[in-house]
PDB file as gemmi writes it, atoms N, CA and C in Angstrom:
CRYST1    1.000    1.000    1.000  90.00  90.00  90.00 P 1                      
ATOM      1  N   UNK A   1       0.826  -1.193   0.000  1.00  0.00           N  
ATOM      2  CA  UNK A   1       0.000   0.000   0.000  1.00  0.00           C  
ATOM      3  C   UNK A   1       0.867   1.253   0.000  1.00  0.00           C  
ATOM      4  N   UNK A   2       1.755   1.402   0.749  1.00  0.00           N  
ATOM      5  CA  UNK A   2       3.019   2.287   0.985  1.00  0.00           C  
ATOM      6  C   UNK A   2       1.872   3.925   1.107  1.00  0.00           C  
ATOM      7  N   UNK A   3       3.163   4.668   2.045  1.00  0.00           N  
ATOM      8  CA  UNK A   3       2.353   5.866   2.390  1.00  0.00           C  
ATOM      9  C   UNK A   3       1.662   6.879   1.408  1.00  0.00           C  
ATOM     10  N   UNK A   4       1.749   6.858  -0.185  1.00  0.00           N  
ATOM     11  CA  UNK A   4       0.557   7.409  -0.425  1.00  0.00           C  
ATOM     12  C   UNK A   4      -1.047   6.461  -0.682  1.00  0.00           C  
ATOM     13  N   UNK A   5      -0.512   5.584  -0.413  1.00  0.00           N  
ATOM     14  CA  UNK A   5      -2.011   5.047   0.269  1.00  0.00           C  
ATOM     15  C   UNK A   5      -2.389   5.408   1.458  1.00  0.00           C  
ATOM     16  N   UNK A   6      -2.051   5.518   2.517  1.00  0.00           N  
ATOM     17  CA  UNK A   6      -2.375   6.011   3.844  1.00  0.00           C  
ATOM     18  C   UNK A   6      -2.729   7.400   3.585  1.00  0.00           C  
ATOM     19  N   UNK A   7      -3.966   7.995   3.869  1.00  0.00           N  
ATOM     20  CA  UNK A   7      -4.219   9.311   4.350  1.00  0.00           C  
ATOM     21  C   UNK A   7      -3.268   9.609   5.354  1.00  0.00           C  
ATOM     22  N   UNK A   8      -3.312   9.100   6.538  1.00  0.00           N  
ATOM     23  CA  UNK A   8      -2.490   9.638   7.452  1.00  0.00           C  
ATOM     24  C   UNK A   8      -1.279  10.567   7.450  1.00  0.00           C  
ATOM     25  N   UNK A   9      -0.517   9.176   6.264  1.00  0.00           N  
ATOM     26  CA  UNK A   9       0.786   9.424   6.112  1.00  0.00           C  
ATOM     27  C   UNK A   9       1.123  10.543   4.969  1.00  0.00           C  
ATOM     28  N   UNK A  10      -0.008  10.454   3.992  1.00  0.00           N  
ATOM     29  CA  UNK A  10       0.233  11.238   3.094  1.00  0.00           C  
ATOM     30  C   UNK A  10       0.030  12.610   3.335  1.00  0.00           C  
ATOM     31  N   UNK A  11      -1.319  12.884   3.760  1.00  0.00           N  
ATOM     32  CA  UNK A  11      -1.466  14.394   5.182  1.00  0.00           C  
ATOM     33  C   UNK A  11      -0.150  14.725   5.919  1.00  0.00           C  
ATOM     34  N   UNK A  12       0.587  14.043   6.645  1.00  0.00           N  
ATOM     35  CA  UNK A  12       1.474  14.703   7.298  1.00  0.00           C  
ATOM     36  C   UNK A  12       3.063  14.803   6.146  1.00  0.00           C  
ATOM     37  N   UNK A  13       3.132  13.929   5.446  1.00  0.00           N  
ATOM     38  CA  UNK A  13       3.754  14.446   4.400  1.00  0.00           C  
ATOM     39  C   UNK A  13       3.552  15.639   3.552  1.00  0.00           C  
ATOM     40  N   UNK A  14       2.258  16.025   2.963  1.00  0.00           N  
ATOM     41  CA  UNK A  14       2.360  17.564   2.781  1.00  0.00           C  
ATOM     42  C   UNK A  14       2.132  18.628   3.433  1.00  0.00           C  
ATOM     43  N   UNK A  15       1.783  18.139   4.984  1.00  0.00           N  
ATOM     44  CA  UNK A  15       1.960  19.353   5.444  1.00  0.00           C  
ATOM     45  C   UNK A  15       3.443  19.942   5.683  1.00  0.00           C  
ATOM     46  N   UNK A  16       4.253  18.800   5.642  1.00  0.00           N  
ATOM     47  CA  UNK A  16       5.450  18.753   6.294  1.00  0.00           C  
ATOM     48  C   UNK A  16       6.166  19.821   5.078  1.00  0.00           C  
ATOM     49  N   UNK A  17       6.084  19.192   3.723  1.00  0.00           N  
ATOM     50  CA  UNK A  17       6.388  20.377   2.556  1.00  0.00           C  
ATOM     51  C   UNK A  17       5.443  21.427   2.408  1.00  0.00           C  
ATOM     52  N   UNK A  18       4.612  22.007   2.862  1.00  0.00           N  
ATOM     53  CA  UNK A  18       4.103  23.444   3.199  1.00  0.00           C  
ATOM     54  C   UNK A  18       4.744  23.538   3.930  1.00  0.00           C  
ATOM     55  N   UNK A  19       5.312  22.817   5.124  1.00  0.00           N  
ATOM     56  CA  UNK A  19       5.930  24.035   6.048  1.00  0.00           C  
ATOM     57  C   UNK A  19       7.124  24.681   5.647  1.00  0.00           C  
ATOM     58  N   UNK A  20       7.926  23.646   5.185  1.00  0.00           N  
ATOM     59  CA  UNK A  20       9.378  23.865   4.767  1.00  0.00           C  
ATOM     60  C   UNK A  20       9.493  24.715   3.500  1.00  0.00           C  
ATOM     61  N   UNK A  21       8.003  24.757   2.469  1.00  0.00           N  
ATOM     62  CA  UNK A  21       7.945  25.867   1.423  1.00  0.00           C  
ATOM     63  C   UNK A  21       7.985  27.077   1.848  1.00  0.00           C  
ATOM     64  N   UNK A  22       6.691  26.956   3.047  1.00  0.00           N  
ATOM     65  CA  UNK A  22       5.850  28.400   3.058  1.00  0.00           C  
ATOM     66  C   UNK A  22       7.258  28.674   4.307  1.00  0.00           C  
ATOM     67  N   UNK A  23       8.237  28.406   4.961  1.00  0.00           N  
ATOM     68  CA  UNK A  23       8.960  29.183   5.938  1.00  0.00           C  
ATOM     69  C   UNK A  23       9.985  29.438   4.972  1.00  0.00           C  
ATOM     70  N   UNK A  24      10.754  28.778   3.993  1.00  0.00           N  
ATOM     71  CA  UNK A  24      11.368  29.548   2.926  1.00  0.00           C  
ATOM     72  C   UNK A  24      11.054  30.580   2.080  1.00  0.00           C  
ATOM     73  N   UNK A  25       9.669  30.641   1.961  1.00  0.00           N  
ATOM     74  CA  UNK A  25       9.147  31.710   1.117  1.00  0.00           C  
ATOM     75  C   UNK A  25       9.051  32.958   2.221  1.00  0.00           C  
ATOM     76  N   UNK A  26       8.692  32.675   3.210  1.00  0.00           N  
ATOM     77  CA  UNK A  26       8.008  33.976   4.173  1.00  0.00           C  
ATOM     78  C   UNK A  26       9.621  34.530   5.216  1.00  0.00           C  
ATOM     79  N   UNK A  27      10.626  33.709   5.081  1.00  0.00           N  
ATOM     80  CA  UNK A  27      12.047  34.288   5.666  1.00  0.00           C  
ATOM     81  C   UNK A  27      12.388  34.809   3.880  1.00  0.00           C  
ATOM     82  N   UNK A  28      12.303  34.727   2.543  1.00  0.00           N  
ATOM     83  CA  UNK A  28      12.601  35.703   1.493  1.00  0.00           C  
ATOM     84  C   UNK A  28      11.550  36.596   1.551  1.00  0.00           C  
ATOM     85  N   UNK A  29      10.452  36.945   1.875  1.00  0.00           N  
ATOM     86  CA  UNK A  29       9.820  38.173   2.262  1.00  0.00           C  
ATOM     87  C   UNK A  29      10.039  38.703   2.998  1.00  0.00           C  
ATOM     88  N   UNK A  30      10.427  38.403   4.226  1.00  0.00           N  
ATOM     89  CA  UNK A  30      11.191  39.172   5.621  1.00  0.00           C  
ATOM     90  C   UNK A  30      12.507  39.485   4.835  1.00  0.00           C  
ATOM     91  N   UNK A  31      13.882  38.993   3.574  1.00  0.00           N  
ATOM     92  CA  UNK A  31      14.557  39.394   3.482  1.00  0.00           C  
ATOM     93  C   UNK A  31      14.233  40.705   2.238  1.00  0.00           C  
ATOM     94  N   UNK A  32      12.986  40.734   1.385  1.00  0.00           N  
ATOM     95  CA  UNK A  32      12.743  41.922   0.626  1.00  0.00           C  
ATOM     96  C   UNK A  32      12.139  42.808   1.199  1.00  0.00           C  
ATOM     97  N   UNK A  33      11.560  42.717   2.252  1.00  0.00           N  
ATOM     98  CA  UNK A  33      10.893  43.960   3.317  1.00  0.00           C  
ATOM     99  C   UNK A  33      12.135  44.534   3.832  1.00  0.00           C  
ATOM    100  N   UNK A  34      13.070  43.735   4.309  1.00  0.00           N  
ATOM    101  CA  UNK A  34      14.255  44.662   5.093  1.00  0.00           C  
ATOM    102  C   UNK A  34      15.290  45.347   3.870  1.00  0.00           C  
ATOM    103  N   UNK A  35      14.979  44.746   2.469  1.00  0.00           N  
ATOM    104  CA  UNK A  35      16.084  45.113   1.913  1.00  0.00           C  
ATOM    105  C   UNK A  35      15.900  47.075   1.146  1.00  0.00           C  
ATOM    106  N   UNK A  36      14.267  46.962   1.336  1.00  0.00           N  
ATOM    107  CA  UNK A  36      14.045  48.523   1.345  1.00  0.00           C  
ATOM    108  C   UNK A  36      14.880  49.021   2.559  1.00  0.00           C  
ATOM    109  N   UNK A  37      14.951  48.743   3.215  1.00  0.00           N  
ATOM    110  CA  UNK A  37      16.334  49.626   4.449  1.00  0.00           C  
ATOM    111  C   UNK A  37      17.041  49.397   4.602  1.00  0.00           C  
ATOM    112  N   UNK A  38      18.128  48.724   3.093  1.00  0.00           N  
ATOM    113  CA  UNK A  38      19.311  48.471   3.200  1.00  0.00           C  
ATOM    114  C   UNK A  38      19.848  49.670   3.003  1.00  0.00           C  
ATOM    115  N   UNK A  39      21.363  50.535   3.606  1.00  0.00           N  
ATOM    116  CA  UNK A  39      22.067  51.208   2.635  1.00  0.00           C  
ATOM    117  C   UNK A  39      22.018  51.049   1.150  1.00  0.00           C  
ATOM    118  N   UNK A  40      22.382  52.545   0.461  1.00  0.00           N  
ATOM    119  CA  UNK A  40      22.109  52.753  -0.821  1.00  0.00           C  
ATOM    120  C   UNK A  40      23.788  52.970  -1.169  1.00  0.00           C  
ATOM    121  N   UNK A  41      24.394  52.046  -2.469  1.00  0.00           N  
ATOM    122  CA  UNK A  41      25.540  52.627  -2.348  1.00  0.00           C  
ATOM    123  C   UNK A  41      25.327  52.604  -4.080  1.00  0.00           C  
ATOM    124  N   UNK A  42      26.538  53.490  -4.552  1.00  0.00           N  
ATOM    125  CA  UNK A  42      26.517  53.882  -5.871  1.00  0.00           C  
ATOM    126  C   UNK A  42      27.743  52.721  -6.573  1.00  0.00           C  
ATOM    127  N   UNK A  43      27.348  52.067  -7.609  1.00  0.00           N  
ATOM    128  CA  UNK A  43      28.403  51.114  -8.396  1.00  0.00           C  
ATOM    129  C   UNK A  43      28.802  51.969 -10.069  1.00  0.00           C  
ATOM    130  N   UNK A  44      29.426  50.343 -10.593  1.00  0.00           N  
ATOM    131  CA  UNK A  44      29.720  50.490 -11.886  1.00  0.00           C  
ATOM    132  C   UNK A  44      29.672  48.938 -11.722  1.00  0.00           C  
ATOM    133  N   UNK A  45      28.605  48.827 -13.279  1.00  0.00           N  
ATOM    134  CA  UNK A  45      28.669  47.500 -13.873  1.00  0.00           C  
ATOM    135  C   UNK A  45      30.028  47.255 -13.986  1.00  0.00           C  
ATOM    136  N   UNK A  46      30.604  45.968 -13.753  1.00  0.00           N  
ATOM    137  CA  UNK A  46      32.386  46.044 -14.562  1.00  0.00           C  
ATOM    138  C   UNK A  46      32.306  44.760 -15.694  1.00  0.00           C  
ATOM    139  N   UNK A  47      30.722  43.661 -15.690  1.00  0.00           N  
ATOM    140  CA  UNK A  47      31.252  42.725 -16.132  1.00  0.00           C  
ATOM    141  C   UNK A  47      29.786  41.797 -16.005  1.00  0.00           C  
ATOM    142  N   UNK A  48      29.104  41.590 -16.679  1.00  0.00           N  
ATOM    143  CA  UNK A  48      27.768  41.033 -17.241  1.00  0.00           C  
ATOM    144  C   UNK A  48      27.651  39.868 -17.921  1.00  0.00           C  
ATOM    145  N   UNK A  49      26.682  38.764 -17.915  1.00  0.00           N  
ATOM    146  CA  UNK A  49      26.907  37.491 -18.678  1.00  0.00           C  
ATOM    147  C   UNK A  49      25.860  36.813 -18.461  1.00  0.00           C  
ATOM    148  N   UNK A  50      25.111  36.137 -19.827  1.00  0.00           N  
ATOM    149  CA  UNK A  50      24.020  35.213 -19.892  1.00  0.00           C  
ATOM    150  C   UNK A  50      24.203  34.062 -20.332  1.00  0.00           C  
ATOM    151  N   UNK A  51      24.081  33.069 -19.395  1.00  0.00           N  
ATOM    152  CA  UNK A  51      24.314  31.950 -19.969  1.00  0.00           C  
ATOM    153  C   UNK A  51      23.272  31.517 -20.576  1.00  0.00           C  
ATOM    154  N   UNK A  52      21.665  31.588 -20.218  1.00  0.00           N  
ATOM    155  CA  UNK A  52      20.604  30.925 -20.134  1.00  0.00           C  
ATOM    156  C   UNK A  52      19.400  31.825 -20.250  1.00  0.00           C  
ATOM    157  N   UNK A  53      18.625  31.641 -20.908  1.00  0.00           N  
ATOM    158  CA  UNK A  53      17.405  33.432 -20.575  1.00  0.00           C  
ATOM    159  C   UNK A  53      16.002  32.363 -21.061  1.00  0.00           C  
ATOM    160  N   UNK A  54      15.606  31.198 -20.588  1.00  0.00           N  
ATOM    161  CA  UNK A  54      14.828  30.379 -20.847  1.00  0.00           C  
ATOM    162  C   UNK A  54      13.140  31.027 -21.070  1.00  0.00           C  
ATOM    163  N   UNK A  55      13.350  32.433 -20.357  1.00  0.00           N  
ATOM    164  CA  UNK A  55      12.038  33.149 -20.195  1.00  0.00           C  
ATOM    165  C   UNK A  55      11.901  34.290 -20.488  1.00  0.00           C  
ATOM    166  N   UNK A  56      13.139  34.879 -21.270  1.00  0.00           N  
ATOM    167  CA  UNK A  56      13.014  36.322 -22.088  1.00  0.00           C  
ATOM    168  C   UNK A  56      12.964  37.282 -20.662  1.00  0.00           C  
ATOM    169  N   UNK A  57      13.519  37.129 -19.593  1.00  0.00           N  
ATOM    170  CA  UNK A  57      13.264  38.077 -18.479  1.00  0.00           C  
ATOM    171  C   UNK A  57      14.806  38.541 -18.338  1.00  0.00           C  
ATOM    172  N   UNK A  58      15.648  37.694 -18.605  1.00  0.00           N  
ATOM    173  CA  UNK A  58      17.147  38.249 -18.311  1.00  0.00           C  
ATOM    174  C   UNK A  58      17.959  38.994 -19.053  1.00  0.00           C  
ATOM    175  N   UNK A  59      17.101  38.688 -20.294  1.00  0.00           N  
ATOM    176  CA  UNK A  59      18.267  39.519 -21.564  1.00  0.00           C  
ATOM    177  C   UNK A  59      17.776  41.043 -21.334  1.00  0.00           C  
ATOM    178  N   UNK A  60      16.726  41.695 -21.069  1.00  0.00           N  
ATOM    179  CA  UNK A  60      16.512  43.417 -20.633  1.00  0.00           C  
ATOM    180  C   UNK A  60      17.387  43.952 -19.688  1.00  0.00           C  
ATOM    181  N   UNK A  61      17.532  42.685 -18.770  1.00  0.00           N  
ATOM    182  CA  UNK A  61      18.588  43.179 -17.422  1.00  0.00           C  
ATOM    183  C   UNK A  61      19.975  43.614 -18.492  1.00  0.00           C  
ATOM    184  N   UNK A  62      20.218  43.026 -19.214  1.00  0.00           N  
ATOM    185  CA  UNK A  62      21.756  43.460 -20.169  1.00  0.00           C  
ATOM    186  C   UNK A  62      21.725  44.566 -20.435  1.00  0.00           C  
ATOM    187  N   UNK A  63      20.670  44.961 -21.372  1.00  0.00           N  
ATOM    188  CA  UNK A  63      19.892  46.260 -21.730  1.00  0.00           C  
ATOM    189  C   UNK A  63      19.976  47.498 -20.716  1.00  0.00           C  
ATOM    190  N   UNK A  64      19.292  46.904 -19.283  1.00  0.00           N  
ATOM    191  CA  UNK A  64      19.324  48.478 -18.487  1.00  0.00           C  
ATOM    192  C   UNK A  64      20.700  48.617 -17.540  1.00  0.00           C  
ATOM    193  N   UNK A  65      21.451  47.362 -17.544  1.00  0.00           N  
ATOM    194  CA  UNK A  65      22.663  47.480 -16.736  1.00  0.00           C  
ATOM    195  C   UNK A  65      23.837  47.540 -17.747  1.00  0.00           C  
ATOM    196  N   UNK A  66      24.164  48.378 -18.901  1.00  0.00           N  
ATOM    197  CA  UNK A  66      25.158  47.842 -19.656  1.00  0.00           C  
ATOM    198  C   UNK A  66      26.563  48.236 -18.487  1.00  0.00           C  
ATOM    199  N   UNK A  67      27.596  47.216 -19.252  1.00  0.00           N  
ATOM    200  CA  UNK A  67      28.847  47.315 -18.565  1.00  0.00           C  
ATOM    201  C   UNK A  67      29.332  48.644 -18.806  1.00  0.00           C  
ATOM    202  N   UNK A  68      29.959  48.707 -17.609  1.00  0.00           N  
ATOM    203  CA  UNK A  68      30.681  50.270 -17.601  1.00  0.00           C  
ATOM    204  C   UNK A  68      29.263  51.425 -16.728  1.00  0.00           C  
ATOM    205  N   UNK A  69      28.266  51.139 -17.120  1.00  0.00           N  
ATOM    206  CA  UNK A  69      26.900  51.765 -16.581  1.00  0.00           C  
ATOM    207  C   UNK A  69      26.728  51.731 -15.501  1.00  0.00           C  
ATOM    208  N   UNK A  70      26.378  52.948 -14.283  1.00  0.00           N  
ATOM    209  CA  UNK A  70      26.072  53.086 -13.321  1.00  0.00           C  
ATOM    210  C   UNK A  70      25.351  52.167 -12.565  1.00  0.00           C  
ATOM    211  N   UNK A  71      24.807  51.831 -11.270  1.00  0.00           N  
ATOM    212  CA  UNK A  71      23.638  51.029 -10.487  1.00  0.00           C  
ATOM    213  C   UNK A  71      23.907  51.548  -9.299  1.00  0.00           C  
ATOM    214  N   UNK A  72      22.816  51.559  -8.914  1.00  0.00           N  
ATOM    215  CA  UNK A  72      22.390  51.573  -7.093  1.00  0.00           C  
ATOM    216  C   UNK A  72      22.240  50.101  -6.668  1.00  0.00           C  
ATOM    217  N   UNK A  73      23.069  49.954  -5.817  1.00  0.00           N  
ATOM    218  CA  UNK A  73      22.452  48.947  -5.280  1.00  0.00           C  
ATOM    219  C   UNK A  73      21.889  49.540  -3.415  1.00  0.00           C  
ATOM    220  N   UNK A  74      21.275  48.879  -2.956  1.00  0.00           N  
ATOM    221  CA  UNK A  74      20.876  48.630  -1.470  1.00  0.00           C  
ATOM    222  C   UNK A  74      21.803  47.346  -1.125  1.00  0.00           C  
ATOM    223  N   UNK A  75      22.902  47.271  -0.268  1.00  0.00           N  
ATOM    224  CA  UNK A  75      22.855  45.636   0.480  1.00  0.00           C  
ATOM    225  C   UNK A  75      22.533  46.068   2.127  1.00  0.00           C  
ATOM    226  N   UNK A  76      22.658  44.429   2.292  1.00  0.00           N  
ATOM    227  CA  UNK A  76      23.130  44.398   3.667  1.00  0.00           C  
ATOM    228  C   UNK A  76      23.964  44.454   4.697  1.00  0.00           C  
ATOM    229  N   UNK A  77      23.578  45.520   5.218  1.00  0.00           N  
ATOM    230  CA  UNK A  77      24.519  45.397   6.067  1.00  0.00           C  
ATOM    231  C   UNK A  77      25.270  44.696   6.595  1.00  0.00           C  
ATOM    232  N   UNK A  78      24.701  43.673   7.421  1.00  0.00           N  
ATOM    233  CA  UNK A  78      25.391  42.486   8.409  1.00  0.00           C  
ATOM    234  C   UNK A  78      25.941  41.574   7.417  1.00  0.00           C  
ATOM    235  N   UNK A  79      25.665  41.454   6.034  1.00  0.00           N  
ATOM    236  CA  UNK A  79      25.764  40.858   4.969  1.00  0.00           C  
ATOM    237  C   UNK A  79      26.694  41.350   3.979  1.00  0.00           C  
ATOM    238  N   UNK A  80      27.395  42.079   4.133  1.00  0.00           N  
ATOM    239  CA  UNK A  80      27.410  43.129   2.369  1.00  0.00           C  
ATOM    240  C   UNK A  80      27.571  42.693   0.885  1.00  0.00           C  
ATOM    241  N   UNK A  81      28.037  41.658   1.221  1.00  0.00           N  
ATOM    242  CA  UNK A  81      28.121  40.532  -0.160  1.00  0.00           C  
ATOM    243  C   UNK A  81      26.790  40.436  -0.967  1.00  0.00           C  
ATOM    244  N   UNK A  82      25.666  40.824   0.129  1.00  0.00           N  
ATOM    245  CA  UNK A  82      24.642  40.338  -0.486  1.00  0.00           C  
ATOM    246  C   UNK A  82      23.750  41.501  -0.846  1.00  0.00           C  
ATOM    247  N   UNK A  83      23.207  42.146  -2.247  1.00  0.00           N  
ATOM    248  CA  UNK A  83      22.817  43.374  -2.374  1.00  0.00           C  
ATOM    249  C   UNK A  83      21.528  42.968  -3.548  1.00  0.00           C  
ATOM    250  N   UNK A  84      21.365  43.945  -3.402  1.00  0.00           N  
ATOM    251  CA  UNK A  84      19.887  43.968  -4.740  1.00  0.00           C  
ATOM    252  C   UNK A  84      19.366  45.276  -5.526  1.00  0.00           C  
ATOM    253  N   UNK A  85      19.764  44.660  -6.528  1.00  0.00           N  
ATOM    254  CA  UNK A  85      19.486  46.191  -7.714  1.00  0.00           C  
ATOM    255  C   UNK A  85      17.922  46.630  -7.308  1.00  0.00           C  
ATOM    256  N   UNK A  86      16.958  45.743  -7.109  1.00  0.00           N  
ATOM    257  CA  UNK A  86      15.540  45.763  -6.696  1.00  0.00           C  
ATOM    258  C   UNK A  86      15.343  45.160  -5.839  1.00  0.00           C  
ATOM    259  N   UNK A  87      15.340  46.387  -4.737  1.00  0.00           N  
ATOM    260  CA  UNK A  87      14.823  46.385  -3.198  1.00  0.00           C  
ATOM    261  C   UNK A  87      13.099  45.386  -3.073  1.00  0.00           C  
ATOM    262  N   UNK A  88      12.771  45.052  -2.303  1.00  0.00           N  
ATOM    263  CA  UNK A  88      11.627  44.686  -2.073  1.00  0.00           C  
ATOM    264  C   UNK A  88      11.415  42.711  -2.341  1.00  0.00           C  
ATOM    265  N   UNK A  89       9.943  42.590  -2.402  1.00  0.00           N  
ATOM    266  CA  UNK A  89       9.347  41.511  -2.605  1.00  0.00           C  
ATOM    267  C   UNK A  89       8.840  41.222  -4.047  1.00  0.00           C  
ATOM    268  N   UNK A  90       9.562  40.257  -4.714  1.00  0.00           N  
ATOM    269  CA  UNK A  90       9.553  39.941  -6.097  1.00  0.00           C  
ATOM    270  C   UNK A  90       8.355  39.429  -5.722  1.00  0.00           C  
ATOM    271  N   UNK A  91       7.078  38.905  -6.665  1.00  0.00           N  
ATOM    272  CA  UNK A  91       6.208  38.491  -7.152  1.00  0.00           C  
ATOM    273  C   UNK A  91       6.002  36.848  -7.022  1.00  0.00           C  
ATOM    274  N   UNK A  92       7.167  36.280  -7.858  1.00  0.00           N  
ATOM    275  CA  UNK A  92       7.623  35.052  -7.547  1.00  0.00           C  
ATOM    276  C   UNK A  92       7.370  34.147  -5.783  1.00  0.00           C  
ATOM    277  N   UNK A  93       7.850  35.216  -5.130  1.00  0.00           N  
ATOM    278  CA  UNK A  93       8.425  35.083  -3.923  1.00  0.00           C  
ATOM    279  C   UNK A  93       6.670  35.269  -3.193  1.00  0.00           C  
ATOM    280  N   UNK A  94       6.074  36.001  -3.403  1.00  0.00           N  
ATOM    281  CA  UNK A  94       4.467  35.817  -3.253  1.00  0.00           C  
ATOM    282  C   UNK A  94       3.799  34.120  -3.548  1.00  0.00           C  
ATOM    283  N   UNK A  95       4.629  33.935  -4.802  1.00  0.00           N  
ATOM    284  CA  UNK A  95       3.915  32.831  -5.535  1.00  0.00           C  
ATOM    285  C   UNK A  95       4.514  31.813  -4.447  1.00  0.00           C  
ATOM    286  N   UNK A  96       5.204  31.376  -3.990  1.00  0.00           N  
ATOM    287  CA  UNK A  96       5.780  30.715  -3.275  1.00  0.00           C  
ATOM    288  C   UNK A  96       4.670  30.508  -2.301  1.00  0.00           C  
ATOM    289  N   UNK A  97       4.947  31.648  -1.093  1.00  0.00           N  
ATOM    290  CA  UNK A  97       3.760  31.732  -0.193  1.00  0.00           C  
ATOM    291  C   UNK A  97       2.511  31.371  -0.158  1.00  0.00           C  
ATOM    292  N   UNK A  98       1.928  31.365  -1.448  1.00  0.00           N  
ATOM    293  CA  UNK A  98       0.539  30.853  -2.056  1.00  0.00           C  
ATOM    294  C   UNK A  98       0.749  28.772  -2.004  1.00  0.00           C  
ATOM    295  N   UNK A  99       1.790  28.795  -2.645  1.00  0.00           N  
ATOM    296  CA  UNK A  99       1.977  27.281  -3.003  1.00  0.00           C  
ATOM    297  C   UNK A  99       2.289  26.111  -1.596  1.00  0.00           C  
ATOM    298  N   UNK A 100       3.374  27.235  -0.529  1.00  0.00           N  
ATOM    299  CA  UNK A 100       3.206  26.531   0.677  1.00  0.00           C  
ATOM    300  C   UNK A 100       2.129  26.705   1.733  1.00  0.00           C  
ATOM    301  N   UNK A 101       1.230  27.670   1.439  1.00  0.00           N  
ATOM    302  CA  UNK A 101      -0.141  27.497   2.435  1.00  0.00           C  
ATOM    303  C   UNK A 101      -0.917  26.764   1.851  1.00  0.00           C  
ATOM    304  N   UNK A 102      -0.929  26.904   0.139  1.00  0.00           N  
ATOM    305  CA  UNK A 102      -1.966  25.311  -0.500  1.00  0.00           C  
ATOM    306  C   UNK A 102      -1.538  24.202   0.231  1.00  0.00           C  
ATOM    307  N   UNK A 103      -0.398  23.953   0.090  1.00  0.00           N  
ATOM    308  CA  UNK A 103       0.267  22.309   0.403  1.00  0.00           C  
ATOM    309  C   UNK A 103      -0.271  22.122   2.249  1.00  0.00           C  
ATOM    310  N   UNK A 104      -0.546  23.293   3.047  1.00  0.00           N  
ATOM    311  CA  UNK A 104      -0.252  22.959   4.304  1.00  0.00           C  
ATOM    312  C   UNK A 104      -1.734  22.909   4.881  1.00  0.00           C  
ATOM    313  N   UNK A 105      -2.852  24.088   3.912  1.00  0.00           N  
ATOM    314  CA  UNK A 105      -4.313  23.945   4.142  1.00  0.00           C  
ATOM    315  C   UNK A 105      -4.670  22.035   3.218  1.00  0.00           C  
ATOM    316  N   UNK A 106      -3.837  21.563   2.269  1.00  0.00           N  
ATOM    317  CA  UNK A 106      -4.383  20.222   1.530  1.00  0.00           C  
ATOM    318  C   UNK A 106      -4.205  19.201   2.768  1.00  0.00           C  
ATOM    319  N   UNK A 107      -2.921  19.428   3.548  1.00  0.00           N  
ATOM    320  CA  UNK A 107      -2.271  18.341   4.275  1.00  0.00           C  
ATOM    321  C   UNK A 107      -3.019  17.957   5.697  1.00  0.00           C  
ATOM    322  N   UNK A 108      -3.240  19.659   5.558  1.00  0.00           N  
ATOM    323  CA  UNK A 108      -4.455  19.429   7.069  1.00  0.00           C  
ATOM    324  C   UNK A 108      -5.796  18.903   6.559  1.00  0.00           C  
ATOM    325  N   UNK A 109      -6.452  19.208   5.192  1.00  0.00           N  
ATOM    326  CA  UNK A 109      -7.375  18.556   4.833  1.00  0.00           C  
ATOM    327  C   UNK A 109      -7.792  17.331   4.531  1.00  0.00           C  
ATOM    328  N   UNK A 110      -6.065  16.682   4.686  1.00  0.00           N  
ATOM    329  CA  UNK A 110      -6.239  15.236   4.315  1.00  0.00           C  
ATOM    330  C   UNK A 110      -6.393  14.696   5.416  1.00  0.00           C  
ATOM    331  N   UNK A 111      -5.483  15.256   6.225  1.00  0.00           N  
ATOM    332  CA  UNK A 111      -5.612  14.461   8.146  1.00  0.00           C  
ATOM    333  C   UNK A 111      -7.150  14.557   8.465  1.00  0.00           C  
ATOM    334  N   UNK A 112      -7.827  15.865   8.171  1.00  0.00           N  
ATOM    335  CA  UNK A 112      -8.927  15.901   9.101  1.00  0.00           C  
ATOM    336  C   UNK A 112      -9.726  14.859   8.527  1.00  0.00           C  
ATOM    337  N   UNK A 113      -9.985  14.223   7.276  1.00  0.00           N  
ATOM    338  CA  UNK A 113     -11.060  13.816   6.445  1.00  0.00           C  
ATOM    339  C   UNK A 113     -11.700  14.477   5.417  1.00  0.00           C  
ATOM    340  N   UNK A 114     -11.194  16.157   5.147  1.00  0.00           N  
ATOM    341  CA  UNK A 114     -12.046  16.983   4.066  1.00  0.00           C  
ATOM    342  C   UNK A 114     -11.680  16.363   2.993  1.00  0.00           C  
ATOM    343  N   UNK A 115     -10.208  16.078   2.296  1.00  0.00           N  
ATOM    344  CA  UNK A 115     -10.120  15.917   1.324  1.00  0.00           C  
ATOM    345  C   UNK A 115      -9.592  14.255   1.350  1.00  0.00           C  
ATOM    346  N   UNK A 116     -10.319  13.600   0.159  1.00  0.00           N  
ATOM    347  CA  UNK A 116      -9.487  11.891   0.399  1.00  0.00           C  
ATOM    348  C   UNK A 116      -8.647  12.155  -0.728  1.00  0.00           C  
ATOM    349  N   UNK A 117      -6.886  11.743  -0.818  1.00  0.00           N  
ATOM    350  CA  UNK A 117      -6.104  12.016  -1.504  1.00  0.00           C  
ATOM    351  C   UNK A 117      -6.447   9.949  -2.210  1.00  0.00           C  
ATOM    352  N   UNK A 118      -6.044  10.116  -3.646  1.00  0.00           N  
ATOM    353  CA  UNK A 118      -6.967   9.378  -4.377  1.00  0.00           C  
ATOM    354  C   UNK A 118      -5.429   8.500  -5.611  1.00  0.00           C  
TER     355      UNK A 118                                                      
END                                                                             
């Protein structure tokens, strides 16, 4: 039968991946909320490269950052290695949050009896 036959087992298995989604997704929202109050420091592109642009989203970044071209970044402080041309909460990073409260409202739905996983 093995555990996706078991409700039981299969319920506490996705809740277990909602949790571990939705606390990865919601500690990268706690890190784009703080990164609006990172220091602002002034750069120079020195050196740019695409290996891969599977979704037409990376090749514009070439476009508005050419090499040699100015940027702001914000980092972190306690961090500084770690900075971001765009402060805040990407979209993506929403989508996340959505996908680990599905998995964790399904997992509780399977334990309670709402939903029979099939």
């Amino acid at each position: 039968m093995g555990w996706l036959g078991d409700p039981t087992a299969f319920g506490v298995y996705i809740v277990l991946v909602g949790v571990v989604v939705e606390a990865l997704a919601l500690r990268s929202v706690a890190l784009g909320v703080d990164s609006k109050t990172w220091p602002v420091v002034e750069g120079r592109v020195t050196s740019s490269r695409l290996d891969q642009d599977s979704d037409g989203q990376a090749a514009p970044l070439l476009d508005e950052f050419p090499v040699g071209g100015p940027v702001v970044l914000r980092y972190n402080p306690s961090k500084p290695r770690f900075a971001r041309v765009r402060p805040g909460v990407p979209w993506e990073t929403w989508m996340w949050v959505v996908i680990g409260f599905g998995a964790l409202l399904l997992g509780v739905g399977v334990l309670q009896g709402w939903v029979e996983p099939s």
